[in-house]
N, C-alpha and C positions, 0 to 999 in steps of 0.2 A: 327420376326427376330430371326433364328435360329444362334448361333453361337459355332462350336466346343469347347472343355473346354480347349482346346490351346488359340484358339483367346479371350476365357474368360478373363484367366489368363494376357493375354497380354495386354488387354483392361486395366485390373485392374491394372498389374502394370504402366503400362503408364499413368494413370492417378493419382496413386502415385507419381510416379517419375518427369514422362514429359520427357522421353528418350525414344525415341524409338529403340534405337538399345540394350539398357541394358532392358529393355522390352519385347524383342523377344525374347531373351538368360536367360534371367530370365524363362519365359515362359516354353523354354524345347524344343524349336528348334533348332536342332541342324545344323551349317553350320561349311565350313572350315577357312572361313575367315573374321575378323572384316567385310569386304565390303560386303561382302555377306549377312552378316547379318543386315548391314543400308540398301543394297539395298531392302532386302525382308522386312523388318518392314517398311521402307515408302512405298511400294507395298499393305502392310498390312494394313495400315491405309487410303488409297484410297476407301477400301472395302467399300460399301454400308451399309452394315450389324454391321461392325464393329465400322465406322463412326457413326452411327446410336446408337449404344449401347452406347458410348463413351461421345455422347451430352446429353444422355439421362441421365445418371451416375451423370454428371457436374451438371447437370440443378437441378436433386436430393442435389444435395451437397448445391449449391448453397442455393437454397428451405431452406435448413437445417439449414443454418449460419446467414440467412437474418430474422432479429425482424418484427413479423408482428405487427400489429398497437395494438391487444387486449396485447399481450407481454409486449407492450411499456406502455402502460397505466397501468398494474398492475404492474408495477415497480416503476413509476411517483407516484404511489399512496399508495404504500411500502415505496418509500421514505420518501413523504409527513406524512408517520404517524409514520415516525421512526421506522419503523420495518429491514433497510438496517444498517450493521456495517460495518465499516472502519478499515482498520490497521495502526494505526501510533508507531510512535520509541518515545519511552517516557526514558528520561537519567536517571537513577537510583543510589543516592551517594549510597555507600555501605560501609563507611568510611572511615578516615584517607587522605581525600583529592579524595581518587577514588569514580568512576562511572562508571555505566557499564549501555548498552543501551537496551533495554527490548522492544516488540513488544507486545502491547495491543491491543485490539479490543474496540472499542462506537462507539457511534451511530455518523452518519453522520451530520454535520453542520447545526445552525438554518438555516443559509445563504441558503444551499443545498437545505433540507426542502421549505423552500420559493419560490427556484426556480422553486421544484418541484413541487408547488400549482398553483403556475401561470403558468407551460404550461400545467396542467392541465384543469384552466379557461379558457387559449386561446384556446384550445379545446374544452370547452362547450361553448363558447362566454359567458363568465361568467362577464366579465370585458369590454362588447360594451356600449357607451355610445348613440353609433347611434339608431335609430330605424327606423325598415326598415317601411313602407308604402309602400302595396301594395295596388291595384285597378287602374280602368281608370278614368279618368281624361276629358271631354268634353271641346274641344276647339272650341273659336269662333274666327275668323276672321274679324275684322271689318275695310275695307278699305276706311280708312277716309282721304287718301291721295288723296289733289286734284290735276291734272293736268293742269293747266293755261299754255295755249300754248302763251297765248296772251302777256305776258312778256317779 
C-alpha cells in the first residue's frame, strides 16, 4: 500500500480529527471551495489504499489502549501487595479556626487490596471448592422391566 505524503498526512489527520474535509485542507490540497473540498476528501477516503492505511492506523491505536491479560494481572498483583498509591484530599487546620485542603498520596485500601487477591484466586481457581473428575465411566443397562400384555 503505497500512499503519496498528501494522502499521508490526510489519513493522519483524519484520524485525529475525524473530519474530512478540515483533513484534506489541513493536508495541503488546495481547492476553491468548502464543496469542493467535502467533495474530494470523501472521494478520498473511498481509496482502497487510503482506506486501507486508515483501518490499519485504528486497529494500532486501538492494539495500544486495550490491557492485555499479562498487564492486568501485574497490576492485580501490584495492588494486592500495596505497591499501587492513591491521591486523596486530607483537610489541614492551620489555626485560629482555618483549614486548608492538601493532596496526599498512600497506599490503596485493605478493602481494594482484598479485592485484588480474589480476582487474582478466581484466576488461578484458587478458591474451587468443586473438584473436577475426569475418566469414563462403564454403563450397564439392565432391562428389568416386564411387559405383561395379559393385564
Amino acid at each position: 500500500m503505497k500512499l503519496t505524503p498528501k494522502q499521508q498526512r490526510f489519513c493522519d489527520y483524519y484520524i485525529e480529527t475525524g473530519n474530512a474535509t478540515e483533513s484534506y485542507l489541513k493536508a495541503g490540497y488546495k481547492v476553491k471551495t468548502d464543496g469542493a473540498a467535502r467533495a474530494n476528501a470523501s472521494r478520498l477516503l473511498t481509496n482502497a489504499n487510503v482506506k486501507s492505511y486508515i483501518n490499519e492506523r485504528l486497529k494500532e491505536l486501538e492494539d495500544a489502549r486495550i490491557a492485555k491479560a499479562e498487564e492486568v494481572l501485574k497490576h492485580l498483583t501490584a495492588a494486592m501487595r500495596g505497591e499501587i498509591e492513591e491521591e486523596v484530599v486530607v483537610v489541614v487546620g492551620i489555626g485560629e479556626g482555618e483549614s486548608r485542603a492538601r493532596i496526599v498520596k498512600k497506599q490503596i485500601s485493605a478493602k481494594d487490596r482484598i479485592k485484588a487477591a480474589e480476582l487474582l484466586g478466581k484466576r488461578y481457581s484458587l478458591f474451587t471448592d468443586r473438584i473436577d473428575v475426569g475418566g469414563t465411566v462403564g454403563v450397564t443397562i439392565i432391562d428389568d422391566i416386564s411387559c405383561d400384555e395379559d393385564e
